[in-house]
C-alpha positions as CSV (number, residue, x, y, z in Angstrom):
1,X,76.9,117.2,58.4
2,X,78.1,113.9,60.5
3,X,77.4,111.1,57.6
4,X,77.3,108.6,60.8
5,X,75.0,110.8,63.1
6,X,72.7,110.6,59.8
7,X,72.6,107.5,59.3
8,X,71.5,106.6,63.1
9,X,68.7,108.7,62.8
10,X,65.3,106.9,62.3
11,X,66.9,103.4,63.2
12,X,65.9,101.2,65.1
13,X,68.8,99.7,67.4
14,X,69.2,96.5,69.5
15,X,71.8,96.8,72.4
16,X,72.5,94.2,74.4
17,X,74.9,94.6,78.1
18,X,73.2,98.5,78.2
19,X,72.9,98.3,82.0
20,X,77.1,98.1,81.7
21,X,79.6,100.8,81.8
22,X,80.1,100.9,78.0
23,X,76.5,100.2,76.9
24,X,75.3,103.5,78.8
25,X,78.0,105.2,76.8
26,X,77.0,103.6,74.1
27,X,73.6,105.0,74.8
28,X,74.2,108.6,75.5
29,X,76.4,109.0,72.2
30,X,73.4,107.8,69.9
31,X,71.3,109.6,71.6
32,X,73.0,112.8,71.8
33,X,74.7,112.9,68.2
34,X,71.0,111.4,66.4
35,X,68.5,112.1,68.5
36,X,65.8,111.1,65.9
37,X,66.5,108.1,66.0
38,X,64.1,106.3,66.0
39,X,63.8,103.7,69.4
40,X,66.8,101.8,71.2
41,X,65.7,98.6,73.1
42,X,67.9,97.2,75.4
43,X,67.6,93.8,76.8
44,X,67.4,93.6,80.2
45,X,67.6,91.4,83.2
46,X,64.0,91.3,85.4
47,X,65.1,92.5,89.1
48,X,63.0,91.3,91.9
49,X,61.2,94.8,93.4
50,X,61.8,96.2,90.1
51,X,60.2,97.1,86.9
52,X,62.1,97.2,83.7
53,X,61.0,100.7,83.1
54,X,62.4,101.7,87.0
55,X,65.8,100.5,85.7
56,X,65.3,102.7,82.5
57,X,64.7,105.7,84.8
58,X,67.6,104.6,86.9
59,X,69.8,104.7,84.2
60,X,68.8,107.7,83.0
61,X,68.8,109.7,86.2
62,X,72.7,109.2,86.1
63,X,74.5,112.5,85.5
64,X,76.1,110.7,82.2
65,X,72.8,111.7,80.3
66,X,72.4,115.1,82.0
67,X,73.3,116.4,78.4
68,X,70.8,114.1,76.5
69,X,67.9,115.1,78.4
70,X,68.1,118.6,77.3
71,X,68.6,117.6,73.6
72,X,66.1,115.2,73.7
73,X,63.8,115.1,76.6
74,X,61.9,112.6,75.4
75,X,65.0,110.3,75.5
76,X,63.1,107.8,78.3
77,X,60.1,107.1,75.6
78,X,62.8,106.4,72.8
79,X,64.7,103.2,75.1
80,X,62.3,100.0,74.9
81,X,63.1,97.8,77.5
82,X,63.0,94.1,76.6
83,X,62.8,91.4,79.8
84,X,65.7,88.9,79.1
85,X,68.0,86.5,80.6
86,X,71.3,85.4,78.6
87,X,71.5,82.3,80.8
88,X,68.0,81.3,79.2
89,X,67.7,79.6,75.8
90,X,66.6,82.6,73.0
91,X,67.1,84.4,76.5
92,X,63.7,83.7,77.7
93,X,62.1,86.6,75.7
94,X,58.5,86.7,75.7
95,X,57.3,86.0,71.5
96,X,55.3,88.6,71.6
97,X,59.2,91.2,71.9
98,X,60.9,88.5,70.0
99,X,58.6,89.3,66.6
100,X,59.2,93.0,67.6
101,X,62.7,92.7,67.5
102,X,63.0,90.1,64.9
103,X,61.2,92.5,62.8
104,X,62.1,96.0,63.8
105,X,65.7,96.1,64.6
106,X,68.5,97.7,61.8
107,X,71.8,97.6,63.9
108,X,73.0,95.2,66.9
109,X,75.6,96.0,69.6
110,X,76.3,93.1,71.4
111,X,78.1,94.5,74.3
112,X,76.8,92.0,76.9
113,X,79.3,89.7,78.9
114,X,80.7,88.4,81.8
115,X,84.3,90.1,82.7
116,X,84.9,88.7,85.8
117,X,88.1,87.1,85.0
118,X,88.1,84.0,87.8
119,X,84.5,83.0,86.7
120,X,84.2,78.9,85.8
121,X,84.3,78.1,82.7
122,X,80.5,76.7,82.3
123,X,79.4,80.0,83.2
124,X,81.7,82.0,80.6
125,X,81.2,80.3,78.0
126,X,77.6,80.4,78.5
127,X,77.7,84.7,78.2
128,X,80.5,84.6,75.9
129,X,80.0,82.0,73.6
130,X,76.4,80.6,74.2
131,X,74.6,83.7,74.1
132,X,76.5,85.1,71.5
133,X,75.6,82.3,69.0
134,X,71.9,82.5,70.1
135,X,72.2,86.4,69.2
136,X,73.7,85.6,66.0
137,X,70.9,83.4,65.5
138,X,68.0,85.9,66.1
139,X,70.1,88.3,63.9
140,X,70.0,86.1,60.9
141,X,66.2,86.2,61.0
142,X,65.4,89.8,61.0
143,X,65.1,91.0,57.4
144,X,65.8,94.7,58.1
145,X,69.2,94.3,59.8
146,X,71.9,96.8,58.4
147,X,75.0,95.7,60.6
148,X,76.0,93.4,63.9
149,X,78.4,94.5,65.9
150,X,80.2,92.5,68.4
151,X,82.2,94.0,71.1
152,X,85.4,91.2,72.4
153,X,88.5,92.7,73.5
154,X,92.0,92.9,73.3
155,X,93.0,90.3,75.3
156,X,91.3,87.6,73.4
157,X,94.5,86.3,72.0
158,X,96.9,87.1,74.8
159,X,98.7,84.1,74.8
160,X,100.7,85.9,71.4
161,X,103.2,88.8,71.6
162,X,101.9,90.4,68.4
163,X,98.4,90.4,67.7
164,X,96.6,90.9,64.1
165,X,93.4,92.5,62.9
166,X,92.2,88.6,62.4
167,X,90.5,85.3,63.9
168,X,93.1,83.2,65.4
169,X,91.7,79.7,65.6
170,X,91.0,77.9,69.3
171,X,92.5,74.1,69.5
172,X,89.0,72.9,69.9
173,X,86.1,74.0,67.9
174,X,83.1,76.3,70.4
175,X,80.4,73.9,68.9
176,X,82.2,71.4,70.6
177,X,82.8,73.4,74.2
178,X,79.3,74.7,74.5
179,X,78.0,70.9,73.9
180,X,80.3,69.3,76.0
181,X,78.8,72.4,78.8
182,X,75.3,70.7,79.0
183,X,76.6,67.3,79.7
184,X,79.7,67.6,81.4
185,X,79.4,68.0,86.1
186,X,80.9,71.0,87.5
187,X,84.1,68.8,88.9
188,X,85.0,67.3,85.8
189,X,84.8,71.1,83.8
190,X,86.8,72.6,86.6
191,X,89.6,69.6,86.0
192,X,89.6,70.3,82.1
193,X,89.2,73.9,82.0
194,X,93.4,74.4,82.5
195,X,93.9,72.0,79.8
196,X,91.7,74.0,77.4
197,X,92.8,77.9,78.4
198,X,96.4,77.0,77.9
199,X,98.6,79.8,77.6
200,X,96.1,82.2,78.5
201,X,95.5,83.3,81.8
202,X,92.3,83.1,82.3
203,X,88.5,82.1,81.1
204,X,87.6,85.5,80.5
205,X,90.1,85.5,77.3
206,X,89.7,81.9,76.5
207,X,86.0,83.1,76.2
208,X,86.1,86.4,74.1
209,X,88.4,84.2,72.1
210,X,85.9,81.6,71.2
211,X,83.1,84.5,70.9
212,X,84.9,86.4,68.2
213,X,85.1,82.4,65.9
214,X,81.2,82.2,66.7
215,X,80.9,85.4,65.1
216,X,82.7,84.8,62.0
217,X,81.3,81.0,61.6
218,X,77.4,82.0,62.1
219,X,77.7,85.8,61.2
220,X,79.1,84.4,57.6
221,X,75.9,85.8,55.6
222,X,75.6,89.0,57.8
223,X,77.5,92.4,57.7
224,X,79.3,91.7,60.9
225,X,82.4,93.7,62.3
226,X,84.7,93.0,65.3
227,X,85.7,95.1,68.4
228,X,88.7,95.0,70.5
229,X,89.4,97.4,73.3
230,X,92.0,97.2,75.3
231,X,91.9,98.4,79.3
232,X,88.5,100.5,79.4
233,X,88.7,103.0,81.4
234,X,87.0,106.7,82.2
235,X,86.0,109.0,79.3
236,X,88.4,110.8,77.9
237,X,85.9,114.0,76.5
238,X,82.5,113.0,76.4
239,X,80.0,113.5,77.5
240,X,82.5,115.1,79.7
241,X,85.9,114.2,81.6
242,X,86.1,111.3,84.1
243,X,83.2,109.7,84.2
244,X,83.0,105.9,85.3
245,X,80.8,103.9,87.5
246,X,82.0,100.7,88.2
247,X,85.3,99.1,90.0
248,X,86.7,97.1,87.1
249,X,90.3,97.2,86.5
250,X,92.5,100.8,86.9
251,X,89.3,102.0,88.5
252,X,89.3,99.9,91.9
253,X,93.2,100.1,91.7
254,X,92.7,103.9,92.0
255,X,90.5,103.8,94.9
256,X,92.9,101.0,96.8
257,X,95.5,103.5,96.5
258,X,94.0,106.7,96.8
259,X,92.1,105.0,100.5
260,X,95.9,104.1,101.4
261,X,95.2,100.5,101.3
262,X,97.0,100.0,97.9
263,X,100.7,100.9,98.9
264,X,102.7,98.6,96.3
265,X,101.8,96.4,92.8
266,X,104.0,93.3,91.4
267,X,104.1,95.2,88.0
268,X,106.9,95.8,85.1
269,X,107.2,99.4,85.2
270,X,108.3,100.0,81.7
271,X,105.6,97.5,80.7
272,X,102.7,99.3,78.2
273,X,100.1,100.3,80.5
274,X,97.3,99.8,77.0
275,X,94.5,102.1,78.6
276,X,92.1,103.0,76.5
277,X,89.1,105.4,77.6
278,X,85.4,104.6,77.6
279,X,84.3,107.3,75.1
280,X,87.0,106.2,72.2
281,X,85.8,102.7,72.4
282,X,82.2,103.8,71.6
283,X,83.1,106.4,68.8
284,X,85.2,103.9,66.7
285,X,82.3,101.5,67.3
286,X,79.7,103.8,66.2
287,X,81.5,104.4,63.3
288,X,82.4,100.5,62.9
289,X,78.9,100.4,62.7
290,X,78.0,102.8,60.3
291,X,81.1,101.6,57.9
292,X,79.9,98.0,58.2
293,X,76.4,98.7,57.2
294,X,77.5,101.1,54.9
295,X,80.3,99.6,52.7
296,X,79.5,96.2,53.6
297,X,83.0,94.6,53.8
298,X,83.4,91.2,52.4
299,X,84.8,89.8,55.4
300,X,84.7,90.2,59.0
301,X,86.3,92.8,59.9
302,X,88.0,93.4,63.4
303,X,89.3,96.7,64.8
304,X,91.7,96.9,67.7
305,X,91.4,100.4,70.1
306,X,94.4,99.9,71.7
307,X,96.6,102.7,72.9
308,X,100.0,101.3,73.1
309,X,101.2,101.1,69.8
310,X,100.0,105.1,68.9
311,X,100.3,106.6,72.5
312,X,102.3,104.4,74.3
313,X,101.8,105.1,78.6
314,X,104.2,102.8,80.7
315,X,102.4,101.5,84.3
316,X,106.0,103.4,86.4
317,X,104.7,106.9,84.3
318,X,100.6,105.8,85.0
319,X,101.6,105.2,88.3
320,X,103.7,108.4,88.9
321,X,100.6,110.2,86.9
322,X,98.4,109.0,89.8
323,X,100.2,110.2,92.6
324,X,100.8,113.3,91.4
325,X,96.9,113.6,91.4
326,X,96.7,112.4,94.6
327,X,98.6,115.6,96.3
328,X,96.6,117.8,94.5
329,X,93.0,116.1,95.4
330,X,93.6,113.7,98.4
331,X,90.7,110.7,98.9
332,X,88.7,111.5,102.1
333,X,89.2,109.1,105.2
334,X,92.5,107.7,103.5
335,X,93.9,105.1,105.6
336,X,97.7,105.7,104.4
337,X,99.2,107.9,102.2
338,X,100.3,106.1,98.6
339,X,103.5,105.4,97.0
340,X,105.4,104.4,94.1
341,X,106.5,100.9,94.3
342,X,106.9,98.7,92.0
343,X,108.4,95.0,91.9
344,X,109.1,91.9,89.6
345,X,111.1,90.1,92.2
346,X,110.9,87.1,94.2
347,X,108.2,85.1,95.9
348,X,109.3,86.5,99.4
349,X,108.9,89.7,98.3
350,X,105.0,89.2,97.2
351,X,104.6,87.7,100.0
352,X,105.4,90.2,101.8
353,X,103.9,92.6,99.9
354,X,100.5,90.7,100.9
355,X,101.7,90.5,104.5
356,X,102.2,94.4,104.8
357,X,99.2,95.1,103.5
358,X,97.0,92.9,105.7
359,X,98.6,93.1,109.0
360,X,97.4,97.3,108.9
361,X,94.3,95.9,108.4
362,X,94.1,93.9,110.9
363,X,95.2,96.4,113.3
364,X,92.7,98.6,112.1
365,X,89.8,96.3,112.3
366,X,90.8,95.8,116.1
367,X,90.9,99.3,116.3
368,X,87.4,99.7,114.6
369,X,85.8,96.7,117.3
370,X,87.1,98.4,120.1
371,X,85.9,101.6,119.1
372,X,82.4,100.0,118.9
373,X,82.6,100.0,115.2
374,X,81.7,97.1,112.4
375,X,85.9,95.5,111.6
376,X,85.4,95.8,107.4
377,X,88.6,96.4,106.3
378,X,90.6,93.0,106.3
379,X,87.5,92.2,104.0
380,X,87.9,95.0,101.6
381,X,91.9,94.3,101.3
382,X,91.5,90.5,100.8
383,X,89.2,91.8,97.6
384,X,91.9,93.9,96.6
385,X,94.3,91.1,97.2
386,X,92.3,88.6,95.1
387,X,91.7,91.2,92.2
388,X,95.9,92.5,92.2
389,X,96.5,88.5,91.9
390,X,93.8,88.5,88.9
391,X,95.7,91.9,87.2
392,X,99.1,90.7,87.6
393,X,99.1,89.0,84.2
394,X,98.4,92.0,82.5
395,X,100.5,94.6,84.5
396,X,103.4,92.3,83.6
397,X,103.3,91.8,80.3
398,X,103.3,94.3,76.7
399,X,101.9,93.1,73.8
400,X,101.9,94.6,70.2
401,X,98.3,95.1,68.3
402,X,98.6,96.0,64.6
403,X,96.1,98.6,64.1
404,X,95.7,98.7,60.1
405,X,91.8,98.6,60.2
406,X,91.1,101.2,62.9
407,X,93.6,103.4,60.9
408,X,92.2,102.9,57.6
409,X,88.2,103.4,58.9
410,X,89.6,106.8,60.6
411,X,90.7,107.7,57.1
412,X,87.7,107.1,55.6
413,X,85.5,109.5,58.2
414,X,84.8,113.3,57.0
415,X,86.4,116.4,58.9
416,X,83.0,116.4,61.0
417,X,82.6,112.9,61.7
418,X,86.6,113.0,62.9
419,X,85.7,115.5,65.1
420,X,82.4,114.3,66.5
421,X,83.7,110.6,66.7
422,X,87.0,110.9,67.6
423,X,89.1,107.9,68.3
424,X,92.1,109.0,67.9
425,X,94.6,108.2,71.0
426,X,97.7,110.2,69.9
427,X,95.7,113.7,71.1
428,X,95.3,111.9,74.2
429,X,97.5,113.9,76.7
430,X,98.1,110.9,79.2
431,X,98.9,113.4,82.4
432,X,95.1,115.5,81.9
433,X,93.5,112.0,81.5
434,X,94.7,110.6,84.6
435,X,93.7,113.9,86.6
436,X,90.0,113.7,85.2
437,X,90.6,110.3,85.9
438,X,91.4,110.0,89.4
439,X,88.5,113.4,90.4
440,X,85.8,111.2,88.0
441,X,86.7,108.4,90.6
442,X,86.5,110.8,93.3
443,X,83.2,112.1,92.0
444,X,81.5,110.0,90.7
445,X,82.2,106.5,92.2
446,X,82.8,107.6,96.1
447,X,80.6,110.5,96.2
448,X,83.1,112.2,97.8
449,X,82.8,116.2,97.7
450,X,85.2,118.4,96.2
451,X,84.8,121.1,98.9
452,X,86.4,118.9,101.5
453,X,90.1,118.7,99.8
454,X,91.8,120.5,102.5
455,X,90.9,118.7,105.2
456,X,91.6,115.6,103.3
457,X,94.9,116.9,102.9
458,X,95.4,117.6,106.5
459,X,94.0,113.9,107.6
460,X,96.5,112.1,105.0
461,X,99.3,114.0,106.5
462,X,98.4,113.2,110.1
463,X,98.3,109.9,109.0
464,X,101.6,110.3,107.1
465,X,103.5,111.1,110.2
466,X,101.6,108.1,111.7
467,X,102.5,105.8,109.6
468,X,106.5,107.0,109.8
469,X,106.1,106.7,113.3
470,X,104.3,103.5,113.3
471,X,107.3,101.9,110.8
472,X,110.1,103.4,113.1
473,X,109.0,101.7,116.3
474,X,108.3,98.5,114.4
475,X,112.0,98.1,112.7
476,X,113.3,99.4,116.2
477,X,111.7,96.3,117.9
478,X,112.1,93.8,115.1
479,X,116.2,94.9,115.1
480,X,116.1,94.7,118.9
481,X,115.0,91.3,118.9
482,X,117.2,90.3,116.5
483,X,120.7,91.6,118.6
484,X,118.9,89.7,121.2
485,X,119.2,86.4,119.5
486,X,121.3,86.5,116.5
487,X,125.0,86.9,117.1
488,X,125.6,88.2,113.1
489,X,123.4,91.2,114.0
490,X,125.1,91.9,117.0
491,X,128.4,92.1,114.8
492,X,127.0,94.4,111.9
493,X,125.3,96.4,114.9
494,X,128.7,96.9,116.6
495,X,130.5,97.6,113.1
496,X,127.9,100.3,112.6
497,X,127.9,101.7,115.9
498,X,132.0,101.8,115.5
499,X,131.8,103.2,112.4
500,X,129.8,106.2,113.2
501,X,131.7,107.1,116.3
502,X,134.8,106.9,114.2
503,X,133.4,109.3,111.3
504,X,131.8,111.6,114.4
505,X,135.5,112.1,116.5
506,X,137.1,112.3,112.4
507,X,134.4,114.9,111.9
508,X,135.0,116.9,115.7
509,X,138.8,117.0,115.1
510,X,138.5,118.3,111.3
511,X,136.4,121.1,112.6
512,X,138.6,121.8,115.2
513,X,142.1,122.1,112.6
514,X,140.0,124.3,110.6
515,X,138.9,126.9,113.6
């Protein structure tokens, strides 16, 4: 018997960020492992044309909780929907839900957060920081609570090489940056918010970073435990291989490449590619949770679900992993065909790198008006473009997470509950998970059906021998230009030309010595 399936059973669970990729996980595995449990409500953001219980039906009619239904078909009266707003103060829940959920709920899962790494600062720290200490706040008021559970990430503390299971301290208190938000203008924020990032590269991490000392300074008095994932990425097992359905990070790389529009990345190939899968993150924080409420550690504790230091994956072998995928199950309508390429070099070189991918897209949107069609895909390869420059910090960099907490809580689960939550990365076969990966993008994100591989296969290769062609005339006119003007490459043209005929009349009158 699974001691943490048993003791989700007849609770009652608060989970905010459940629209998101991990919080429907999140969902399915409590539902599926303890289906009598007892209601989950989910806090959820009102939609104009929309009713909260549409979006629960939405969610649900997603082939992620294909599985659940038959377990527990009931599974659509068991989620509680709950109208909030995290930009709102005590997220403009109505009282009549708030004394509900002050009273009613025995484990949070605050999941909820803004990842968009180039949002401004007000508005980070407003889902990240703000929101979180309003969450605490509610928390500390509900008599029946067994365990909070905050999910940060990995990245929180970027700025160091080697990263501990702990709290590192920010150089200005959060109290401080979410007071100085309600008075400070937008111009005078955007001026500061370099200053106060530092060393990291972004407000996403500055964020998470301030979130996880909210935690510990309001969640003092509460059974409170910390979550760190690395890279999230498609399950790994469960509910089955390869699911994912959004375009954050390795996902919306995949497509870029496997559409042909993705040809090259500014990466460190023997850099750790730390990619951890969707499922693992939620089965070591299920099991966080059940630990936290169980044992009731002194102290906050923080677990990192990394991969890197247990199954280490460099992005040259990820990459390589990819494209190996890609000849066996080709995107449809690929514009080129991928390769591997990888650089650290110059300026020049990115820039080119940004020049060669755009100027095909340009050519191809002319080709698109002409053809009477709508020009969409210098758009789509400026996104790209803008996210690569946003992922570049990470695919250059390798940092080391100590892992002493997730190790000892994996210890401390029975056979069963090892089994049934597994987190462990070193079974992860790195080559199979990329091949789920890449059809679960296939599948599931572009809709694209498996029946049409072949001709897939054929239109990439027509486009192949294309794109050869294409690059051949191109370097023939750029070189022709070049003799035309520049007296240098008439010289190394000449040497060339020399050099061959000499090799072709030394090759002519060995041949004819040996007949």
């Amino acid at each position: 018997m699974s001691m943490i399936a048993a003791f989700y059973s007849s609770k009652s669970i608060l989970i905010t960020g459940a629209t998101g990729f991990l919080g429907k996980v999140l969902m399915e595995k409590l539902f599926r492992t303890s289906p009598d449990l007892k209601i989950i409500y989910i806090l959820v953001r009102p939609k104009a044309g929309q009713t909260l219980q549409q979006r629960v039906f939405q969610i649900l009619n997603s082939k992620l909780f294909e599985k659940v239904k038959e377990i527990c078909p009931d599974v659509h009266e068991k989620i509680r929907p709950i109208s909030a707003d995290l930009n709102q103060h005590d997220f403009g829940i109505s009282k009549e839900d708030m004394e509900e959920l002050l009273s009613s709920t025995n484990v949070i899962f605050h999941c909820a957060a803004t990842v968009r790494f180039d949002d401004p600062l007000r508005h980070a720290v407003q889902l990240n920081v703000t929101a979180t200490q309003q969450l605490l706040f509610m928390a500390s008021q509900m008599p029946k609570l067994e365990a909070f559970i905050h999910l940060s990430t990995a990245f929180s503390n970027c700025n160091l090489q080697h990263i501990d299971e702990v709290i590192y301290p920010c150089s200005v208190e959060p109290k401080k940056i979410i007071d100085s938000m309600e008075w400070l203008d937008d111009a005078i924020i955007d001026e500061i918010t370099p200053k106060l990032i530092g060393d990291r590269p972004n407000t996403y991490t500055y964020t998470k970073a301030l979130g996880e000392i909210v935690v510990q300074q309001e969640g003092a008095n509460m059974n409170v435990a910390i979550i760190r994932p690395s890279i999230v990425g498609a399950t790994w097992q469960e509910p089955f291989p390869g699911w994912v359905d959004n375009l954050n990070g390795p996902s919306g790389m995949i497509i870029a490449a496997g559409k042909g529009f993705l040809r090259s990345i500014k990466a460190t190939p023997l850099a750790i590619a730390d990619l951890i899968p969707a499922d693992t993150v939620i089965n070591l924080t299920l099991a966080a949770g059940w630990y936290t409420a169980v044992h009731r550690p002194k102290s906050t504790l923080i677990y990192h679900c990394t991969s890197g230091n247990l199954n280490p994956c460099n992005w040259l072998k990820m990459g390589l992993h990819v494209l190996e995928t890609f000849e066996k199950v080709p995107f449809e309508k690929a514009f080129r065909r991928p390769k591997a390429n990888f650089t650290t070099t110059s300026f020049t070189n990115h820039y080119w790198n940004a020049v060669s991918h755009r100027a095909p897209a340009v050519i191809y949107d002319i080709y698109l008006r002409l053809t009477g069609r709508k020009p969409r895909v210098t758009k789509l390869m400026n996104r790209m473009l803008r996210m690569l420059s946003m992922l570049e910090y990470f695919v250059n960099h390798s940092w080391e997470w100590s892992t002493h907490n997730t190790e000892m809580l994996m210890s401390m689960l029975s056979p069963e509950d090892q089994r049934m939550f597994n987190f462990d990365v070193r079974q992860l076969n790195w080559l199979e998970y990329i091949e789920n990966y890449v059809l679960g993008v296939k599948k599931y994100l572009l809709k694209e059906d498996m029946a049409g591989i072949p001709e897939a296969r054929q239109h990439l290769k027509r486009l192949r021998n294309i794109h050869y062609l294409f690059n051949v005339a191109l370097f023939l006119i750029i070189w022709r230009l070049l003799i035309a003007r520049w007296q240098m490459a008439r010289n190394i043209w000449f040497f060339i030309v020399t050099y061959c005929f000499k090799f072709l009349s030394y090759f002519r009158a060995s041949s004819t010595l040996k007949f």
